[in-house]
C-alpha positions as MATLAB code, in Angstrom:
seq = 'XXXXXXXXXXXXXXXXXXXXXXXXXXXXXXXXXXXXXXXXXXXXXXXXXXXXXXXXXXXXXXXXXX';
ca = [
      96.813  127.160  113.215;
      99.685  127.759  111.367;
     101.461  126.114  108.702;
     104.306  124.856  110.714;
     101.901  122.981  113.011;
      99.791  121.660  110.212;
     103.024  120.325  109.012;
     103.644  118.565  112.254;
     100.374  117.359  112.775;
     100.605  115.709  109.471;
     103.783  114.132  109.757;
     102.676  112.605  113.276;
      99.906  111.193  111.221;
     102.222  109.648  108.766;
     104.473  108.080  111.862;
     101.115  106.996  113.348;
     100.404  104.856  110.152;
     103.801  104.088  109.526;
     103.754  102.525  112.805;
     100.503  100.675  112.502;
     101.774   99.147  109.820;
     104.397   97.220  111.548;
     101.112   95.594  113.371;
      98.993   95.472  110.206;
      98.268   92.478  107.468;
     100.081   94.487  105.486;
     103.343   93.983  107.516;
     106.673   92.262  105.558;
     109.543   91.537  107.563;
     111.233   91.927  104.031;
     110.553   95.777  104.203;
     110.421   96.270  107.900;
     114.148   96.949  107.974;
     113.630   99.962  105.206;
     110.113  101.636  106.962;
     112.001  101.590  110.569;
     114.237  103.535  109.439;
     111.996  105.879  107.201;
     110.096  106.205  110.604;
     113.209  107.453  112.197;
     113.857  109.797  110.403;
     110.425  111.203  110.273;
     110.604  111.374  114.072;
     114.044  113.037  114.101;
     112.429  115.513  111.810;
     109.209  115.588  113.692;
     111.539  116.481  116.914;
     113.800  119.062  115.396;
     110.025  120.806  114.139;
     108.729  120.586  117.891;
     112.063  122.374  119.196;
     111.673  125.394  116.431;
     108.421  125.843  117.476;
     109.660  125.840  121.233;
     112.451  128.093  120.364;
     109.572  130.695  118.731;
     107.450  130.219  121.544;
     110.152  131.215  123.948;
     110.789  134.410  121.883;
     107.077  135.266  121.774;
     107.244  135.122  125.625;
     110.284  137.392  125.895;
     108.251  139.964  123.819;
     104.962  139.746  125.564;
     106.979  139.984  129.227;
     108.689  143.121  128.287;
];
């Protein structure tokens, strides 16, 4: 595995909890406002990692069909 997809992997993790928070004890509507939109942005981010990866997957292919 490499590092990029470790990376990923771990920051779906982090929007996993960050999510489960929303439905956990834990949960204040006071801060709800703020981790939404942490959780965004992690998913933007998360999303612009899974198109690199696509992108160098696509290039790989190109090499290997030649």
């Amino acid at each position: 595995m490499t590092k990029t997809n470790e990376n990923i992997s771990e920051k779906i993790e982090k929007l996993k909890g960050g999510v489960d928070w929303f439905y956990s004890d834990d949960f204040r509507l006071d801060e709800a406002s703020a981790k939404y939109k942490e959780l965004t942005s992690l998913a933007k981010e998360i999303e612009g990692d899974l198109k690199e990866l696509k992108n160098e997957i696509k290039v790989i292919e190109e090499d290997f069909s030649k």
